[in-house]
C-alpha positions in Angstrom: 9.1 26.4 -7.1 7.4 28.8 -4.8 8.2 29.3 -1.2 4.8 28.0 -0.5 4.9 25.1 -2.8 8.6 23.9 -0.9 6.7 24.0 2.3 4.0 21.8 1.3 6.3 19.3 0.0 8.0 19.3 3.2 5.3 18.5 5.4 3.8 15.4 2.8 7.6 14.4 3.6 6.9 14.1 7.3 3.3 12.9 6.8 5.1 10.1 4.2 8.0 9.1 7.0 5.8 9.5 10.0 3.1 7.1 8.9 5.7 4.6 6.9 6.9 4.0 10.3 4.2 4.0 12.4 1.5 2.3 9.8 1.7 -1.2 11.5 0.0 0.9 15.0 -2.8 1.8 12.7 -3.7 -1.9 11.6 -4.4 -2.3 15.3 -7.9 -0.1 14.6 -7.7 1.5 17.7 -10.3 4.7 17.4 -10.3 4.3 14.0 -12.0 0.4 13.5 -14.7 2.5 15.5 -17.5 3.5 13.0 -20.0 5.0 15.0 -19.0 8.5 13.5 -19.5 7.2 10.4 -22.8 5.2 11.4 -24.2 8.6 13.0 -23.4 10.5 9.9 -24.9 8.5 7.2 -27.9 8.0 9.6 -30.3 9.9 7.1 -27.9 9.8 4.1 -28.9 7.1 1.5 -25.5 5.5 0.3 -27.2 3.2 -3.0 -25.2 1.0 -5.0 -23.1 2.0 -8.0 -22.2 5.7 -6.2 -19.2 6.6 -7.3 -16.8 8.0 -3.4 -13.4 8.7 -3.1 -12.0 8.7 0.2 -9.0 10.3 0.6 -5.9 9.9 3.0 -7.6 6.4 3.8 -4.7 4.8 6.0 -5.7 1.6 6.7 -9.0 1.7 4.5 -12.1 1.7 7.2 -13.5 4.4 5.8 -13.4 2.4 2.1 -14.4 -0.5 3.4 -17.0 1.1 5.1 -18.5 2.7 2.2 -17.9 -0.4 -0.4 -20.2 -2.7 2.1 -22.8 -0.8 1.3 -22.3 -0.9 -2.3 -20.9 2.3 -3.7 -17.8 2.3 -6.5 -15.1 3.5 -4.3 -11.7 4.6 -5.0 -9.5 5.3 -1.9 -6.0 7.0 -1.6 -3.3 7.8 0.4 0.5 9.7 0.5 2.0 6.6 1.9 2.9 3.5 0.7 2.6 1.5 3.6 -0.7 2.5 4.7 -2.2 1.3 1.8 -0.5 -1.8 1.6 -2.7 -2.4 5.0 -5.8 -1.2 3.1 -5.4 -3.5 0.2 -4.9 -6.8 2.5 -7.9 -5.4 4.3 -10.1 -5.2 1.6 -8.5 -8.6 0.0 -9.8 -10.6 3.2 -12.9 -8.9 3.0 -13.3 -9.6 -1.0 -14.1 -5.9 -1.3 -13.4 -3.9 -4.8 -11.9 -1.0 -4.2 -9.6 1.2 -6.5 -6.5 2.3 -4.6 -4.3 5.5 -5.9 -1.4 7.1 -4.3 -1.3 10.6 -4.6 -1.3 13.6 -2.3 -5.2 15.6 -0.9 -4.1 19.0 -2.3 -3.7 17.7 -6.2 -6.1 14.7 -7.0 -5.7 13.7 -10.7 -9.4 13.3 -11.3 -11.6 15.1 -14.2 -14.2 17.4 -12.7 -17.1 15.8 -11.7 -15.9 12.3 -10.9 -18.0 11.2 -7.9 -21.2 11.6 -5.8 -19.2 10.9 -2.6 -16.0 12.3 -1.5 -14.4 11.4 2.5 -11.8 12.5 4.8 -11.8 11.2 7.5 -9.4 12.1 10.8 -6.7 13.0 8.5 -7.4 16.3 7.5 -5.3 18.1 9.8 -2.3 16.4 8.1 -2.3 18.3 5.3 -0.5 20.6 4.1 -2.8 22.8 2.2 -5.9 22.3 3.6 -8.1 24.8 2.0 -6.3 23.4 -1.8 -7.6 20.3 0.1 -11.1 21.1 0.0 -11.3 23.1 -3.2 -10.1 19.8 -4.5 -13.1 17.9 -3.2 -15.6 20.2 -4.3 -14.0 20.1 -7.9 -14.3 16.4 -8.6 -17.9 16.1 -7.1 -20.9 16.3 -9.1 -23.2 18.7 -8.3 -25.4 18.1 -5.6 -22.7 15.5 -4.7 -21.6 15.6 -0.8 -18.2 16.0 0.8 -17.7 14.0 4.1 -15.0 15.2 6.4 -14.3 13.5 10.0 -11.6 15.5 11.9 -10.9 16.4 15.2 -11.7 19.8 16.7 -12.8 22.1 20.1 -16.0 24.2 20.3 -15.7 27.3 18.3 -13.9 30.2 19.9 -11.9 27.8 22.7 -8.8 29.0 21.5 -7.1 27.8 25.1 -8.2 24.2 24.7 -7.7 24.5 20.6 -3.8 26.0 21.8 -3.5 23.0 24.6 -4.5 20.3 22.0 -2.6 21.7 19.2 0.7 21.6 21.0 -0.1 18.0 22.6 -0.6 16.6 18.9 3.0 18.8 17.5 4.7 17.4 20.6 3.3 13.8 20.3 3.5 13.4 16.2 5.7 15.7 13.7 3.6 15.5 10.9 0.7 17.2 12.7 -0.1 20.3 10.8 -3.1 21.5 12.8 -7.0 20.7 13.7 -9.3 23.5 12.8 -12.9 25.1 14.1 -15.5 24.0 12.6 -16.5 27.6 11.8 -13.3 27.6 9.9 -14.2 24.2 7.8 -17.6 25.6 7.0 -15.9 28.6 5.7 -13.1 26.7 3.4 -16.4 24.7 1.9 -18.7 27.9 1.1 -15.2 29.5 -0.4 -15.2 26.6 -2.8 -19.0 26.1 -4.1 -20.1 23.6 -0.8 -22.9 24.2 1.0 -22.8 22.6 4.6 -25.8 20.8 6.0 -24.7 19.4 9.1 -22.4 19.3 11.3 -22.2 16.5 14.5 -19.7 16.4 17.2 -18.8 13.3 18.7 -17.0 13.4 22.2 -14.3 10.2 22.7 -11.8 9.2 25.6 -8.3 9.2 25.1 -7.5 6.7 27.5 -4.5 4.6 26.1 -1.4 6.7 26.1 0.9 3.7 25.3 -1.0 3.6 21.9 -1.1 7.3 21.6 2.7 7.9 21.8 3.4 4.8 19.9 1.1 5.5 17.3 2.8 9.0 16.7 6.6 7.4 17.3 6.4 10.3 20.5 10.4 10.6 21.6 10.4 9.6 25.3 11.2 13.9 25.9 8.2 15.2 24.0 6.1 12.3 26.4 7.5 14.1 29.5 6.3 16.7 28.0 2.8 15.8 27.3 2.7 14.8 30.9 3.7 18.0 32.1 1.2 19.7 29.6 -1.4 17.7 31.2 -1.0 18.8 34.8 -0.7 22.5 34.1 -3.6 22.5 31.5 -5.6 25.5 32.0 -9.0 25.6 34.2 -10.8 26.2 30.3 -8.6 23.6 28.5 -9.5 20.9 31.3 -13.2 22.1 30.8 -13.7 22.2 27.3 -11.6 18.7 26.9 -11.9 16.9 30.3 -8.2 16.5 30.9 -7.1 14.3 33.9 -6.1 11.7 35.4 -7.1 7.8 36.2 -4.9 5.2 38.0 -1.9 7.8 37.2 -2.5 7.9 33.8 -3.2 11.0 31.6 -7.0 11.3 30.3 -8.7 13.8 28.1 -11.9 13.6 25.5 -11.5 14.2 22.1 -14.1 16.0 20.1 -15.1 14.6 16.7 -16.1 16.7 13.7 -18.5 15.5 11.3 -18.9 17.9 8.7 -21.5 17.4 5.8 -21.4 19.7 2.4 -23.5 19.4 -0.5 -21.7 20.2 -3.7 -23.8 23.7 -5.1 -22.7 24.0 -8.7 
């Protein structure tokens, strides 16, 4: 085994451990029963019955559910066990069909050309190989299918803000491997035969830091931490991300990422 290869399988560890224990936070919904992303990015996308998606890392299966409401054939997969043992008891109350697979983003044990739809959505930056990731996608879509990815991010070029946020997250959640630009996305998807057609960005408040930190099992150090990041954040970080305060409690604005490719051969 490569040096490469050991590293990835380290960090699906800590993605496995860190959302085995933390998976209950995630059937709360929080940010993530919140479709509008997903609303705004279908918006002039016609989803029609019998599409075959696959949405990858699905957690807690909104994204799934999301997509087999409107009709499509939709397998959904995960790393962890215990995420998807929310999904399926989502999707069992809901009397929705959906395939579920465990298996990792970087390998998926599809033949070429499985699906019209493939989604990630706000898991991305989990992974350990996230350009094997999206070569991935591309492989198993059709042509002229479309790859879906949600993700967090900061305007291109605000490497201050990107540094601030990317230590927050490490500090707050071990399994974080790292958001990326969207220039950087764009470029992964062109590398692999995608052709990107849109991209939105979606600004939301981080506003509940008890959920935050128990969401990402934060040690009560790392949250002093994050507190102290908070009141030195740089004049750009606090610009780009609207970090603050309100009633003594630590506020910034995430920036949602919705990236849409169109598989090209």
């Amino acid at each position: 085994m490569s040096e490469n290869e050991e590293l990835y399988k380290e960090i699906q560890r800590l993605s496995q451990k860190h959302f085995s224990s933390c998976a209950s936070f995630y059937q709360k919904g929080h940010i993530l029963t919140n479709l509008e992303d997903l609303e705004k990015t279908f918006q002039d996308i016609p989803l029609q019955k019998g599409m075959k998606a696959l949405d990858i890392a699905t957690g807690n299966g909104y994204t799934a559910f999301f997509l087999a409401r409107h009709g499509l054939e939709v397998t959904a997969c995960d790393i962890t066990e215990k995420m998807l043992e929310g999904a399926m008891k989502g999707a069992a109350a809901e009397g929705l069909h959906i395939q579920f697979r465990i298996h990792s983003a970087e390998k998926l044990p599809y033949p070429d050309g499985s699906f019209d739809l493939v989604t990630c959505r706000y898991a991305a930056h989990h992974f350990a190989d996230q350009k094997a990731f999206v070569r991935e996608s591309s492989r198993v879509l059709k042509k002229d299918g479309l790859f879906v990815l949600i993700d967090g991010t900061v305007p291109n070029g605000e490497q201050e803000a990107y540094d601030w946020l990317d230590k927050v997250e490490k500090l707050r959640d071990f399994s974080h491997v790292g958001y990326r630009f969207e220039s950087e996305w764009k470029s992964y998807c062109l590398e692999s035969g995608l052709v990107p057609l849109k991209s939105l960005f979606i600004p939301f408040k981080q506003d509940d830091i008890e959920w935050y930190f128990q969401s990402g099992g934060t040690s009560e150090e790392n949250q002093k931490k994050i507190y102290e990041m908070v009141k030195k954040a740089s004049q750009n970080a606090k610009r780009v991300l609207k970090i603050g305060w309100e009633e003594g409690r630590p506020v910034w604005w995430w920036i949602k990422l919705c990236l849409v490719a169109r598989k090209a051969f």
